[in-house]
Backbone as a chain_set.jsonl record, in Angstrom:
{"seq": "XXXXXXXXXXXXXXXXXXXXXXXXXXXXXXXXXXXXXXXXXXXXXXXXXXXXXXXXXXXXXXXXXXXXXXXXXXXXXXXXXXXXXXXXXXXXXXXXXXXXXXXXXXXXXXXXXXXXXXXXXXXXXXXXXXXXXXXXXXXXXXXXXXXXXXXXXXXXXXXXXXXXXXXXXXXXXXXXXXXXXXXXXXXXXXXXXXXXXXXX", "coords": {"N": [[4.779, 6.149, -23.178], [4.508, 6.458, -20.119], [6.049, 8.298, -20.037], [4.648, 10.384, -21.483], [2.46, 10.436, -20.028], [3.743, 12.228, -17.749], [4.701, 13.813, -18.177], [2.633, 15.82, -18.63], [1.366, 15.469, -16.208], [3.324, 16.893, -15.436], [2.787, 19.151, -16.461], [0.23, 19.711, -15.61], [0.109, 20.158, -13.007], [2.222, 22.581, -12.97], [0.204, 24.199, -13.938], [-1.756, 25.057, -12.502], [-0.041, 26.068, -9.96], [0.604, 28.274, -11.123], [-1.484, 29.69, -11.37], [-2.382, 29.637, -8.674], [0.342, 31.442, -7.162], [-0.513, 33.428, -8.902], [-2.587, 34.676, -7.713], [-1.673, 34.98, -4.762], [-1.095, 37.734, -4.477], [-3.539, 39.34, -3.948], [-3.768, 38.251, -1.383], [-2.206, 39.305, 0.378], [-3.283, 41.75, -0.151], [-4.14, 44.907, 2.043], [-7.199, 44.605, 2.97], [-8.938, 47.114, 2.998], [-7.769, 48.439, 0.663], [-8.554, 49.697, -1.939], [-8.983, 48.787, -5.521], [-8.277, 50.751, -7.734], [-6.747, 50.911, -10.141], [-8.435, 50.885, -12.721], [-9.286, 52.981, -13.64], [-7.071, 54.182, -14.616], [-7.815, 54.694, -17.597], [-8.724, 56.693, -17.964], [-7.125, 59.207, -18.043], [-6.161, 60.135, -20.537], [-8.52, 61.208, -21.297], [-8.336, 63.599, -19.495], [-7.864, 66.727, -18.666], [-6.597, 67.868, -16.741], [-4.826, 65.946, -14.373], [-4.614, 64.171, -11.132], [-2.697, 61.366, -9.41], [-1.791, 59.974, -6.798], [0.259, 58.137, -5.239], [0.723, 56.251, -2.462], [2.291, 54.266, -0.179], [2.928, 52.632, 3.262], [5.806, 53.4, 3.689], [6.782, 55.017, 2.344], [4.296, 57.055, 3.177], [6.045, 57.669, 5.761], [8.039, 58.752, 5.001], [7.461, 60.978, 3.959], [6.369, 62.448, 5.554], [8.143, 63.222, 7.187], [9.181, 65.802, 6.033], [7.167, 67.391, 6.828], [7.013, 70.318, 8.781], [7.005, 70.481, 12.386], [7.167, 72.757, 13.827], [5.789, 74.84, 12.19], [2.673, 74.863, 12.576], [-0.032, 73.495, 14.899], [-2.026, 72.043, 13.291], [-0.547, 70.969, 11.46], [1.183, 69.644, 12.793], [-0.898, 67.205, 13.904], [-1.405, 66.268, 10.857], [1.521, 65.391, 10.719], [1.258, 63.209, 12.592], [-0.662, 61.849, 11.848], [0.074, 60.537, 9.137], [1.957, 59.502, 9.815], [0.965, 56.648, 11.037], [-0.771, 55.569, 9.294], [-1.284, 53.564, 6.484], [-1.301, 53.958, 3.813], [-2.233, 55.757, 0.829], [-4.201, 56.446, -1.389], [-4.989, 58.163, -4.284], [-6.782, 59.238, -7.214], [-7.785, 61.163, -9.399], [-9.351, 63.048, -11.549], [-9.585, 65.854, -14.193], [-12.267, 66.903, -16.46], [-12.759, 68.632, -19.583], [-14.976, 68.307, -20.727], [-18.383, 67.378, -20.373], [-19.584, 63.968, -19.876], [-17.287, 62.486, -20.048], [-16.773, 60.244, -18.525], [-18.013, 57.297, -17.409], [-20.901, 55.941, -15.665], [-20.588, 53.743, -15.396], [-17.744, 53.585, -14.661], [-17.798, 54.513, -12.53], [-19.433, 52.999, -10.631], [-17.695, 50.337, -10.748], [-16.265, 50.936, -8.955], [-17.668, 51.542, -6.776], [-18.911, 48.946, -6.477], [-16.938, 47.614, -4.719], [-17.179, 48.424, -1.898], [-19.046, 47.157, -0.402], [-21.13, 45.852, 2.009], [-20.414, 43.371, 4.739], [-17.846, 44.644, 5.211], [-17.569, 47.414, 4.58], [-19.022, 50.514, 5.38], [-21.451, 53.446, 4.971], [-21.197, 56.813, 5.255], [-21.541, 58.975, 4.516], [-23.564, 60.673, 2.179], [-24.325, 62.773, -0.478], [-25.723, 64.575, -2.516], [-26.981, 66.611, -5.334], [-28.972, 67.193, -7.435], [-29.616, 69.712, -9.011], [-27.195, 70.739, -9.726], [-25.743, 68.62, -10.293], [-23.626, 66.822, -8.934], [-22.19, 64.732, -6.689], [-21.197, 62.878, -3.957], [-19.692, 60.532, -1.934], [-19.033, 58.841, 1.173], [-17.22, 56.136, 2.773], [-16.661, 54.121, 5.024], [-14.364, 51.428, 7.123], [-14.486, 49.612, 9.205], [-15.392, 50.797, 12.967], [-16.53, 53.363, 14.184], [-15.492, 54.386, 16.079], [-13.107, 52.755, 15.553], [-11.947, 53.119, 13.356], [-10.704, 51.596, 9.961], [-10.104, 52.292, 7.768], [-10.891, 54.193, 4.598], [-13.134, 55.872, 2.191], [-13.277, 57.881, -0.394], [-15.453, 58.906, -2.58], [-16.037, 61.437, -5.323], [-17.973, 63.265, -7.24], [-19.161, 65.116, -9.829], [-20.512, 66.831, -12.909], [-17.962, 67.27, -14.657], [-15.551, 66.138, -13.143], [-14.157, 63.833, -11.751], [-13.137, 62.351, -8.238], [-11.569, 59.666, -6.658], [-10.64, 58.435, -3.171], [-8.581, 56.734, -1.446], [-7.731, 55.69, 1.783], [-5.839, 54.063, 3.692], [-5.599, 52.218, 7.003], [-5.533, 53.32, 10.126], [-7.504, 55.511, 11.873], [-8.218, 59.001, 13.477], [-11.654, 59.983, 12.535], [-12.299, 62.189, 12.779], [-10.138, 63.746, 12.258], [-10.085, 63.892, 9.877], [-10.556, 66.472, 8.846], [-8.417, 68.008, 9.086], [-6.212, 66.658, 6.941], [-7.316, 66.799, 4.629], [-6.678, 68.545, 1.831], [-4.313, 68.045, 1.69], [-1.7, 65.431, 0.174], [-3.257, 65.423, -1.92], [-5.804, 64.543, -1.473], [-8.884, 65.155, -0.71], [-11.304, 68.463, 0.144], [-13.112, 67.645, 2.14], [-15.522, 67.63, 4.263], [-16.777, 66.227, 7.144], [-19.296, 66.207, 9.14], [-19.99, 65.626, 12.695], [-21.708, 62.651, 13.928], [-24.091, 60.04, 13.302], [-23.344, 56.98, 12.21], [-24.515, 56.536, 9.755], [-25.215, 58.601, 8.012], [-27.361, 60.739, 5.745], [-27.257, 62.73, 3.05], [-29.643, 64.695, 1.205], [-30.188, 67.248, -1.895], [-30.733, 70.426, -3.176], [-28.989, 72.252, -2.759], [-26.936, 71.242, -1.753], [-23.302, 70.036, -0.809], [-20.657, 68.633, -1.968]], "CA": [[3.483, 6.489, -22.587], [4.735, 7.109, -19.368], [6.882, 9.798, -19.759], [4.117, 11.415, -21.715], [1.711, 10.888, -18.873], [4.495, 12.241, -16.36], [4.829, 15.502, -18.237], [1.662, 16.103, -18.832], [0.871, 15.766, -15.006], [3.543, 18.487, -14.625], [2.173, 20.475, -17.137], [-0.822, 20.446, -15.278], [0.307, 20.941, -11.528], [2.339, 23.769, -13.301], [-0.841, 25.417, -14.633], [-1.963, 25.114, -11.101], [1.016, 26.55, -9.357], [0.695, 29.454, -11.895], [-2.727, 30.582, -10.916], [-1.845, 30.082, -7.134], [1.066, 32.215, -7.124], [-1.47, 34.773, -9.482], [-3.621, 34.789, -6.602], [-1.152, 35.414, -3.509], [-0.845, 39.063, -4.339], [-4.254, 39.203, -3.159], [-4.194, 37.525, -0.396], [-1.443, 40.118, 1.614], [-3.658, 43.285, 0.576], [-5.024, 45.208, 2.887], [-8.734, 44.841, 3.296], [-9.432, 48.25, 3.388], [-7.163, 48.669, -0.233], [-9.735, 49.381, -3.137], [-8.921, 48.699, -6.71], [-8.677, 51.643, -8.675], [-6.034, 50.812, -11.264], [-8.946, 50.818, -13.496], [-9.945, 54.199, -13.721], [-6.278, 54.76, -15.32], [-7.935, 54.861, -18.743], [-9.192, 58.173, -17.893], [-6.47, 59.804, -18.373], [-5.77, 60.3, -21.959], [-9.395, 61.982, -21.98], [-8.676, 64.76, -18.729], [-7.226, 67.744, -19.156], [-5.801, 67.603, -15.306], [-4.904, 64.355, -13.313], [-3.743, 63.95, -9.985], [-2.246, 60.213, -8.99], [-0.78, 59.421, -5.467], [0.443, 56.404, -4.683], [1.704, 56.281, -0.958], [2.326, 53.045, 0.944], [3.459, 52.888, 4.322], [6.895, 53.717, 3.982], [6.282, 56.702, 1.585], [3.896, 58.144, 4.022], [6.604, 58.034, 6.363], [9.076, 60.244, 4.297], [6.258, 62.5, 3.237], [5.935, 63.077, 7.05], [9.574, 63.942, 7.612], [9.613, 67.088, 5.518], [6.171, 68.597, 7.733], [7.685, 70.611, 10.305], [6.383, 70.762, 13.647], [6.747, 74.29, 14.108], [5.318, 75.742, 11.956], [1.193, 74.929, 13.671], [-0.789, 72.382, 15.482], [-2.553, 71.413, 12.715], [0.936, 70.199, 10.65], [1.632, 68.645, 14.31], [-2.229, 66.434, 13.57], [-1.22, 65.804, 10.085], [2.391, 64.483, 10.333], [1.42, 61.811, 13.365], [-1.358, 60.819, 11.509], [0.516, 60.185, 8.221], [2.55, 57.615, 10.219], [0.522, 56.101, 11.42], [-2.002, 55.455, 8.056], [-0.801, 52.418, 5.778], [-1.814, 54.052, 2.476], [-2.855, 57.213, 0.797], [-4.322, 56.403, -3.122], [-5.629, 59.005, -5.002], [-7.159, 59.643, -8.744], [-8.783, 62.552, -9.53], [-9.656, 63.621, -12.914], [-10.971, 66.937, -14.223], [-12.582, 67.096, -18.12], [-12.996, 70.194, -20.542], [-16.429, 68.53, -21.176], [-18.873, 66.527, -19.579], [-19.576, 62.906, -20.375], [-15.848, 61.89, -20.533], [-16.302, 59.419, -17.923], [-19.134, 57.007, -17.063], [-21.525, 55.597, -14.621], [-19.766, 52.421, -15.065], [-16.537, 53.609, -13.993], [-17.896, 55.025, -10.72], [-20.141, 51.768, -10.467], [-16.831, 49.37, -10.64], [-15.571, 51.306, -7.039], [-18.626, 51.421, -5.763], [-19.043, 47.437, -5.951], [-16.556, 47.144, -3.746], [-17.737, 48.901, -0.785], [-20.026, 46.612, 0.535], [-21.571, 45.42, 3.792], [-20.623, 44.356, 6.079], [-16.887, 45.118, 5.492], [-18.063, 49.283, 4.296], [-20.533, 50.959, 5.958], [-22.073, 54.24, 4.221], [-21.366, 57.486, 6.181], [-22.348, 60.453, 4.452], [-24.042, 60.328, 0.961], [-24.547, 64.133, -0.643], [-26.011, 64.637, -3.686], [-27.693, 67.179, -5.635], [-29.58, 67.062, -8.439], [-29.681, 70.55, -9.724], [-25.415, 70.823, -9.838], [-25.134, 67.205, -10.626], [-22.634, 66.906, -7.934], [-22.291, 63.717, -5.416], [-20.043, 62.182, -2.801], [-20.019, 59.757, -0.984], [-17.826, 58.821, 2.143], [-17.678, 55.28, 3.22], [-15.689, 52.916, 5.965], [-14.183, 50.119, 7.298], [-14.224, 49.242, 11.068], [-16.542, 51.477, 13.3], [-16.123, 54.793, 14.596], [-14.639, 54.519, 17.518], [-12.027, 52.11, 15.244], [-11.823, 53.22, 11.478], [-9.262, 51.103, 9.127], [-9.982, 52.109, 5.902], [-11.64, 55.192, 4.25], [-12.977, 55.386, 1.019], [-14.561, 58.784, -0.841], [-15.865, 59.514, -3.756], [-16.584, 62.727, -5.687], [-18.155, 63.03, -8.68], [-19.633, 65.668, -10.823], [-20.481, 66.151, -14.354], [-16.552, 67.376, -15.387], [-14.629, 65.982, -12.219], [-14.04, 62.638, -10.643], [-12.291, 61.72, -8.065], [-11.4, 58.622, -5.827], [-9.71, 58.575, -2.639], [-8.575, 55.466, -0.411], [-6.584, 55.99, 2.702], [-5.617, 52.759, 4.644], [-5.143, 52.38, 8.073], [-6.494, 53.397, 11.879], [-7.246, 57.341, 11.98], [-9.774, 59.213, 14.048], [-12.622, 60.476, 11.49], [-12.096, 64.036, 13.324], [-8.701, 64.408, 11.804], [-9.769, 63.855, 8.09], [-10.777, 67.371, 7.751], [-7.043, 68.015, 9.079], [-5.909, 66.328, 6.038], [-8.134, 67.503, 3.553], [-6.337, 69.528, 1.184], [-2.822, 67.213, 1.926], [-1.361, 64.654, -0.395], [-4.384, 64.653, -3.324], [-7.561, 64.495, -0.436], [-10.12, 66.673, -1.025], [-11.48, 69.184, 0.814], [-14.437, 67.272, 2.056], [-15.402, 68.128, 5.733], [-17.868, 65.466, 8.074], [-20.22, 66.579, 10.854], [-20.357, 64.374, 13.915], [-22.547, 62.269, 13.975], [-24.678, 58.925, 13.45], [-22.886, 56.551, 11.233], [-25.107, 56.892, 8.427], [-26.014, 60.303, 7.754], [-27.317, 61.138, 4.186], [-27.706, 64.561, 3.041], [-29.925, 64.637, -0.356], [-31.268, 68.694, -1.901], [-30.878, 70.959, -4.23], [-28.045, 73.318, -2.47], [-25.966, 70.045, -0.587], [-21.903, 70.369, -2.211], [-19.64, 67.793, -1.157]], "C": [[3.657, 7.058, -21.19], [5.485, 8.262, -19.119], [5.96, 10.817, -20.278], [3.017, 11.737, -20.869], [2.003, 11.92, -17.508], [4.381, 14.038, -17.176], [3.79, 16.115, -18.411], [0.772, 16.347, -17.446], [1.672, 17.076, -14.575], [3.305, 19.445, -15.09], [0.482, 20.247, -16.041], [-0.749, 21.104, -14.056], [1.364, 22.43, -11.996], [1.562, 24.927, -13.446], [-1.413, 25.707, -12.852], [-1.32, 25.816, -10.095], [1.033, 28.391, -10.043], [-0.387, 30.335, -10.967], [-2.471, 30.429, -9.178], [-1.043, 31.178, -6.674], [0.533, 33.472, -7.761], [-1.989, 35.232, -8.255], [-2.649, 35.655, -5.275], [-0.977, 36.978, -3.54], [-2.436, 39.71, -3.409], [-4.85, 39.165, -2.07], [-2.964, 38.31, 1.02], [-1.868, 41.116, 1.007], [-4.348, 43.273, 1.162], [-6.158, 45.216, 2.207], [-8.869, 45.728, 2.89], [-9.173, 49.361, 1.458], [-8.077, 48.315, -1.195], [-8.743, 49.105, -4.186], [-9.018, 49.653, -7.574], [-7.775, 51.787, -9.79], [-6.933, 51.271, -12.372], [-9.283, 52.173, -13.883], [-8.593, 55.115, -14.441], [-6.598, 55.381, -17.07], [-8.711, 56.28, -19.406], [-8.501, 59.03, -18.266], [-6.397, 60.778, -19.278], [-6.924, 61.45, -22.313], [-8.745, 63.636, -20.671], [-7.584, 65.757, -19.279], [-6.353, 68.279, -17.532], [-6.155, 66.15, -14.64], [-3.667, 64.35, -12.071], [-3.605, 62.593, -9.655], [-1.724, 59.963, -7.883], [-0.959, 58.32, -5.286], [0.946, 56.108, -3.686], [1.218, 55.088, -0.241], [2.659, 53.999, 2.479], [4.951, 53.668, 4.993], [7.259, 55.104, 3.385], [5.708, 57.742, 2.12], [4.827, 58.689, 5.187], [7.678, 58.569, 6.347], [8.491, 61.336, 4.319], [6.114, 62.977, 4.811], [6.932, 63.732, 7.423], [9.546, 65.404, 6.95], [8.372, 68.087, 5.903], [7.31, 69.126, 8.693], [6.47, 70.917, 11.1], [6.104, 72.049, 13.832], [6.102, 75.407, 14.133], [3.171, 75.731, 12.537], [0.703, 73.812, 14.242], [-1.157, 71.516, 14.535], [-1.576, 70.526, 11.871], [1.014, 69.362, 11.625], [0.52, 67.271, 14.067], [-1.255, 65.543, 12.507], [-0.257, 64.613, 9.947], [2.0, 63.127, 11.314], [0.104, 61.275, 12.187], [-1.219, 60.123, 9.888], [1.693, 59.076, 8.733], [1.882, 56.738, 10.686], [-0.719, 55.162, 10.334], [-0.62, 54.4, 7.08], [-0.287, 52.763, 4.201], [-2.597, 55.149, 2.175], [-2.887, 57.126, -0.803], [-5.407, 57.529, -3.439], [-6.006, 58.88, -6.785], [-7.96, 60.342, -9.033], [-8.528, 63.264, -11.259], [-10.67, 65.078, -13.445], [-11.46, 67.02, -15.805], [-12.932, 68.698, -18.352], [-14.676, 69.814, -20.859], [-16.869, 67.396, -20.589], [-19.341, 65.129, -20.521], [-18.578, 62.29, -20.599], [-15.743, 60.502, -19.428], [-17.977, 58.852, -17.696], [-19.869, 56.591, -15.848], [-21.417, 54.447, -14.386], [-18.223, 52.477, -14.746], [-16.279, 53.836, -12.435], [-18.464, 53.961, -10.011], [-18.759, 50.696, -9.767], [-15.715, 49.96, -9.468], [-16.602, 51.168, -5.816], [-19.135, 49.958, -5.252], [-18.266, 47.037, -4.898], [-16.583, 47.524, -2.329], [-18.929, 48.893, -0.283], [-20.189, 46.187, 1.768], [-21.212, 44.151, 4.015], [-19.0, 44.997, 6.291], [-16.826, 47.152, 5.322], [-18.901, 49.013, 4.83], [-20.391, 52.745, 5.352], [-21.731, 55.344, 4.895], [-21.973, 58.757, 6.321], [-22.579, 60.222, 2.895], [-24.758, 62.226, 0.669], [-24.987, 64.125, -1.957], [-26.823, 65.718, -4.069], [-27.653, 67.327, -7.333], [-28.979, 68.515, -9.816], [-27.923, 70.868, -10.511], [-25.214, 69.361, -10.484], [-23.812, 66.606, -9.744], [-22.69, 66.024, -6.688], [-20.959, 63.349, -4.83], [-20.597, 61.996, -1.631], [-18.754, 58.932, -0.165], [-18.088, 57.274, 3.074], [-16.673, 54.887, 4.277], [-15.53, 51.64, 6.637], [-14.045, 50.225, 8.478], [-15.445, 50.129, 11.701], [-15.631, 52.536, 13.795], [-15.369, 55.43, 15.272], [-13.174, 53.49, 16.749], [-11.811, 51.709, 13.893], [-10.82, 52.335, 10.764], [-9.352, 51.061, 7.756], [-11.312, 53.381, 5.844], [-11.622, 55.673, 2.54], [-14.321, 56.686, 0.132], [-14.585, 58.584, -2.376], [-16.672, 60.356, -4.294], [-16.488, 62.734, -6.985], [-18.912, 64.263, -9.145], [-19.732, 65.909, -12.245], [-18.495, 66.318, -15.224], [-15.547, 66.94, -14.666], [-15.031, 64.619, -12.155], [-13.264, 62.653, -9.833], [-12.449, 60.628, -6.912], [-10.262, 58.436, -4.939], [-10.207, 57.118, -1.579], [-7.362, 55.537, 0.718], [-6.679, 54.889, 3.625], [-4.832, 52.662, 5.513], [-5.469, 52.961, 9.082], [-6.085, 55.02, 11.429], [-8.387, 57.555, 12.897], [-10.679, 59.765, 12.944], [-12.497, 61.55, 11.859], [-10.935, 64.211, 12.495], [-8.906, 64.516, 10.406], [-10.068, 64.935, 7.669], [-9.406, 68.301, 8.16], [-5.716, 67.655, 7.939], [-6.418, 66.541, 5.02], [-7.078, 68.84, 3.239], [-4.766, 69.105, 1.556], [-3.089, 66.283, 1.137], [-2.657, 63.895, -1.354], [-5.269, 64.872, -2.449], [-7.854, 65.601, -0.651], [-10.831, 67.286, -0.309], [-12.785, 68.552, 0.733], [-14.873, 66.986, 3.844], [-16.988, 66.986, 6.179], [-18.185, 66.034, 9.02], [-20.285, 65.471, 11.263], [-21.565, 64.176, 13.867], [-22.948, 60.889, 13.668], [-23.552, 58.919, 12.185], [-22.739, 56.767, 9.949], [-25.852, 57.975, 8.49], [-26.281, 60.466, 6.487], [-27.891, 62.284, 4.352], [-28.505, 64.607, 1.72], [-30.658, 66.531, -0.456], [-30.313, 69.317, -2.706], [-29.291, 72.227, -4.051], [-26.864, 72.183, -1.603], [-24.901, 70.292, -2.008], [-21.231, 69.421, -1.483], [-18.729, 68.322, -0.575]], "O": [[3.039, 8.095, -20.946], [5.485, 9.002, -18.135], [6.09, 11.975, -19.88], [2.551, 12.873, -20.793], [1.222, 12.311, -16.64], [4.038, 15.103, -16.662], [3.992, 17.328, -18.342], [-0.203, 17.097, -17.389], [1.275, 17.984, -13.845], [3.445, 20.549, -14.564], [-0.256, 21.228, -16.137], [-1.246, 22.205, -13.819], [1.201, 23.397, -11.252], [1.845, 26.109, -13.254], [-1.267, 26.794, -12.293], [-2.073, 26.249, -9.223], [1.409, 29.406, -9.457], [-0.207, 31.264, -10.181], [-2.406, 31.499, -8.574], [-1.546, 31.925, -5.835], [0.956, 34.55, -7.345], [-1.671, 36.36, -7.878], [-2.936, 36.8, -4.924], [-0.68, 37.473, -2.452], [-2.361, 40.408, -2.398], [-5.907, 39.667, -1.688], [-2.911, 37.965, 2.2], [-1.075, 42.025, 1.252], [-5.195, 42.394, 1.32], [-6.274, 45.689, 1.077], [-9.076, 45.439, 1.711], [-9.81, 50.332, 1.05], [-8.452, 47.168, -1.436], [-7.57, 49.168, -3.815], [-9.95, 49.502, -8.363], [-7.951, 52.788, -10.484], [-6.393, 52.084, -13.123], [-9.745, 52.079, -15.02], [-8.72, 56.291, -14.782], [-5.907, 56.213, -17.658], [-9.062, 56.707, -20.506], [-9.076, 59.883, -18.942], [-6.513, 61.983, -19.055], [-6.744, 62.344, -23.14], [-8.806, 64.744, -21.204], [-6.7, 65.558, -20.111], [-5.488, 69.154, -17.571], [-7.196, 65.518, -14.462], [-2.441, 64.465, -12.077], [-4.772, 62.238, -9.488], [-0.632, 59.488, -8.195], [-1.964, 57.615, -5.183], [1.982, 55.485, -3.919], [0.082, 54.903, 0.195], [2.667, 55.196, 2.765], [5.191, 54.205, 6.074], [7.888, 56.027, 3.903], [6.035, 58.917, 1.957], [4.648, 59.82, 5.639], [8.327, 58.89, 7.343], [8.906, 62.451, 4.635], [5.641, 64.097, 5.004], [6.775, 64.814, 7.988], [10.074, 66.233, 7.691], [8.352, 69.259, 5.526], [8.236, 68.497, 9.204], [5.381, 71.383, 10.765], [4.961, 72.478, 13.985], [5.83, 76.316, 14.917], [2.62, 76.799, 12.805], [1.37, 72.866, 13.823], [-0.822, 70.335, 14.637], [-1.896, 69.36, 11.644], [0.904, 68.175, 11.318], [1.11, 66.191, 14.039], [-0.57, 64.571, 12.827], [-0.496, 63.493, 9.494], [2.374, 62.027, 10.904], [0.185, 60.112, 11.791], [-2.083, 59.38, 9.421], [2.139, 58.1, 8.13], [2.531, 55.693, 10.728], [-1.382, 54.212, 10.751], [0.599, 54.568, 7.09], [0.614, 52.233, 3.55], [-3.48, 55.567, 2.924], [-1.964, 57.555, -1.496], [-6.486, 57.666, -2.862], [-5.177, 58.278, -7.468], [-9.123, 59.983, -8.848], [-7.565, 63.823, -11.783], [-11.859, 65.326, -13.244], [-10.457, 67.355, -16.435], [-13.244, 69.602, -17.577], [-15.507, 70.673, -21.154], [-16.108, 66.483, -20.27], [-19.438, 65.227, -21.744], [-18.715, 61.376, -21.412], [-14.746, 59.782, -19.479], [-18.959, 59.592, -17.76], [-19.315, 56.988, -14.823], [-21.941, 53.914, -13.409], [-17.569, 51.445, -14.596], [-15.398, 53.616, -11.604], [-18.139, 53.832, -8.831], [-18.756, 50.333, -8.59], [-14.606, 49.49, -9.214], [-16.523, 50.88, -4.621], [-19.598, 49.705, -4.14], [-18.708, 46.192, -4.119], [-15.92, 46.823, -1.564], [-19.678, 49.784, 0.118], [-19.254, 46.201, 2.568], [-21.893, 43.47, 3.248], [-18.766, 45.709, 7.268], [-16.084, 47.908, 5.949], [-19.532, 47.966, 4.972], [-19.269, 53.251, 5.32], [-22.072, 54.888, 5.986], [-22.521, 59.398, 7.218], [-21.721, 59.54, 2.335], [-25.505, 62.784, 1.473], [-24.283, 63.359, -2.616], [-27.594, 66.013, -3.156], [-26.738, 67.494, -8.14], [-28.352, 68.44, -10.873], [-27.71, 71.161, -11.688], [-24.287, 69.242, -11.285], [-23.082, 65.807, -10.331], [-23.197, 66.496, -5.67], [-19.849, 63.574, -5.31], [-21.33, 62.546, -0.809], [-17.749, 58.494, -0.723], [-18.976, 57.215, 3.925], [-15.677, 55.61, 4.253], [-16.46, 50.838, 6.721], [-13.315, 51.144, 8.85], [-16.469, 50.211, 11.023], [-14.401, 52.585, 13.817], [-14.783, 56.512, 15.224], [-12.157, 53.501, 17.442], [-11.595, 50.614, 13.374], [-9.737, 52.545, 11.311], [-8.949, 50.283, 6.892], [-12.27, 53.526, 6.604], [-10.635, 55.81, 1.817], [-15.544, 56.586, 0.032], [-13.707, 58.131, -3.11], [-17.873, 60.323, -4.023], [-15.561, 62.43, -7.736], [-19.708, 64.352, -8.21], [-19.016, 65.181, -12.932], [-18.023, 65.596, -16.103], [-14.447, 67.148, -15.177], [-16.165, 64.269, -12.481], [-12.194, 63.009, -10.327], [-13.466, 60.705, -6.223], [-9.124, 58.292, -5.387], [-11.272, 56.658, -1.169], [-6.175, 55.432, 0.406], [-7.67, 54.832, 4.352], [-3.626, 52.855, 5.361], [-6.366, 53.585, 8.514], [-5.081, 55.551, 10.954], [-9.28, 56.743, 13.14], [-9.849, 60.144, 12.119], [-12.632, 62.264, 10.865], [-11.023, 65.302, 11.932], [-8.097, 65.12, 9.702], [-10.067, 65.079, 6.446], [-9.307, 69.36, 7.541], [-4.593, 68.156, 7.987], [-5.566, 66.4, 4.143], [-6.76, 69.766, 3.985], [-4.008, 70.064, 1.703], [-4.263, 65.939, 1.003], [-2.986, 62.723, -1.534], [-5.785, 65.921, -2.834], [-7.3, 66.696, -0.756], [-11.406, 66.391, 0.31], [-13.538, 68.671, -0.233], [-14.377, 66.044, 4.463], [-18.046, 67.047, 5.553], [-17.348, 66.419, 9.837], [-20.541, 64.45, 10.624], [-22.45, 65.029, 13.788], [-21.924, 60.211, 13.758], [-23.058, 59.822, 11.509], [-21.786, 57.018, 9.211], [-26.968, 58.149, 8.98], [-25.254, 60.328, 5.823], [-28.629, 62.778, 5.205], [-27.656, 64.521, 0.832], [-31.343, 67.052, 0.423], [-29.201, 68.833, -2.923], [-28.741, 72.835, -4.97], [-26.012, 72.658, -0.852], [-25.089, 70.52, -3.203], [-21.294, 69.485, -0.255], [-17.929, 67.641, 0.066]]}, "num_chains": 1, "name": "protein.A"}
């Protein structure tokens, strides 16, 4: 009896130990680091897919092979690719619309809530079917996490870049490592743009 009580306690602090150690992966990501594994099941339907996966130490290879020389703006880019934690991308394009749903864009958008996101530019138009939306973490003056998304009826995509940048430089990076050419005006926090001719 006691030995079957004894293993039976370590079968349970085992089961216990299990899900703890599940958990700790968790618990050293960054904040700022969305979840978009999920949106892998897209795949199989697009007919183009872009993936980046860049940590910290990745961005700081990918920086070595800018040269300086060649303009200012490369000069922007490479400091601020060392300086950035994380650079995830997924971008999907379809041959036909409906390949992806409003529960796939839903299960990114849950996680960019208040008060750790705040909202910054919201674009949408009806007539194109065409939205994006540009959120963040920290405040303006001290960004640590940036988090778009662009959607129309044959495209998705989802970008998460982690780590301190100025918001001026992201249209410096736009059109580098997967980011999308998606340009911010200065201005109030929350700016929304809604109408019939607005393009992300």
């Amino acid at each position: 009896m006691k030995a079957g009580r004894i293993n039976g306690t370590f079968a349970g602090l085992a089961a216990v130990l299990a899900l703890l150690l599940a958990a700790l992966p968790s618990f050293g990501q960054e904040p700022a680091r969305l979840k978009i594994s999920g949106l892998e099941k897209l795949a199989a339907k697009a007919s183009e897919v872009v993936d980046v996966n860049l940590d910290g130490p990745m961005l700081k290879l990918a920086s070595r092979f800018i040269d300086e020389d060649e303009n200012q703006e490369d000069v922007h880019v490479k400091k601020m690719l060392q300086n950035l934690k994380g650079i995830y991308v997924k971008s999907f394009e379809f041959e036909k619309e409906g390949e992806y749903t409003d529960a796939d864009v839903e299960a990114i958008r849950a996680q960019l809530h208040a008060p750790a996101w705040m909202r910054m530019v919201s674009v949408r138009s009806k007539k194109q079917g065409e939205n994006a939306e540009v959120y963040f973490m920290g405040s303006e003056s001290n960004i640590q996490g940036l988090a778009i998304i662009a959607a129309d009826p044959k495209e998705l995509t989802v970008v998460n870049i982690v780590g301190p940048f100025d918001i001026e430089e992201l249209s410096k990076l736009s059109g580098h490592m997967g980011v999308p050419n998606i340009n911010i005006d200065k201005g109030p926090a929350h700016k929304e743009a809604k109408g019939e001719d607005k393009k992300p």
